[in-house]
Structure formats: C-alpha cells, structure tokens
C-alpha positions, -999 to +999 in steps of 0.1 A: +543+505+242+578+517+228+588+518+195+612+498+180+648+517+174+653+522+137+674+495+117+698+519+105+714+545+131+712+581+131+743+602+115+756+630+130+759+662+110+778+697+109+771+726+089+789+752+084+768+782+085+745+800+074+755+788+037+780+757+042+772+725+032+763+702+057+782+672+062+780+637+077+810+632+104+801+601+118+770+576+129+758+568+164+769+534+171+727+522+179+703+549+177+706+581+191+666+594+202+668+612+231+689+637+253+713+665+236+739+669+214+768+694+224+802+703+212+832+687+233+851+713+255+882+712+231+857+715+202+868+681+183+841+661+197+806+657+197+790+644+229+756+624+227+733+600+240+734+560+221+707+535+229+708+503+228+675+475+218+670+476+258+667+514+259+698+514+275+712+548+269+748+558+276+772+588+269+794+589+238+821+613+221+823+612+185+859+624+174+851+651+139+878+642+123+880+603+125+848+595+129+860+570+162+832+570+188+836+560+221+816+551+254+821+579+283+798+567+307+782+528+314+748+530+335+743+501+354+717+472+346+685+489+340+697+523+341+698+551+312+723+578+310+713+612+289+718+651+279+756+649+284+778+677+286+813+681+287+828+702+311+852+731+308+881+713+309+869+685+293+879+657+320+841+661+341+813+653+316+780+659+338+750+636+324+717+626+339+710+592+354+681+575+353+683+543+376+657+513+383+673+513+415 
C-alpha cells in the first residue's frame, strides 16, 4: 500500500556553502517525494517533481526570488512525470514519463 502524502508540503531550500545559512525559497505546491531537484539553465529556478493525492507527479519551476511556482509539464490521466532537467538553453526540459497507457 502507498503512503499517504504528508499534510503539509515540502520547502525547498538553498545554502550557501560550506558556512551560509540555509534558507527557505519556496514550498512545493503538494508534496514533492520522488525524482530530482536541479538548478534551472539561467540559474533563477529550481526544477522539481510535485505530486498530487493521486500520485500524479508533474514538472515544476520554482522562481528563487519570488517564490511563484509553476507547472512545466501535465502527464495525462494516469500518468506521472519525474527527474526533470532543464536544458541548456532553458526552452527543452527533458523529464521521464511514466504512462498507464
């Protein structure tokens, strides 16, 4: 059986490094349990996986310094999109698709 995603949804973090303090730059809009997390080609984005109650997963792009998120892909019925990258010049984002078709 699968669990249950948690009530409250994961936050995304940067850290400066090695002694910066980390800090919180935005929340996945569901709950963010599986694939990657990778800087956006023009380095103001962070590109993840979000899934929803259905474990529905789709690609999203957190802007750092706003906090907006947004959808870049939208797997069809059944499906789950995952370990998203964005491409060099940031208009290609490659992903994996798993499909119940």
């Amino acid at each position: 059986a699968r669990s249950v995603p948690p009530a409250e949804p994961c936050r995304l973090v940067i850290k400066p490094v090695p002694d910066g303090a980390e800090r919180v730059v935005g929340r996945c809009p569901r709950f963010t349990g599986a694939g990657t997390l990778d800087w956006s080609a023009d380095g103001r984005g962070l590109i993840f996986t979000d899934i929803d109650a259905n474990w529905a997963g789709r690609i999203m792009r957190l802007e750092v310094a706003t906090g907006d998120v947004r959808a870049l892909t939208a797997p069809p019925p059944g499906g789950r999109d995952y370990n998203g990258a964005d491409s060099p010049d940031g208009r290609h984002p490659a992903f994996v698709r798993v499909s119940s078709e």
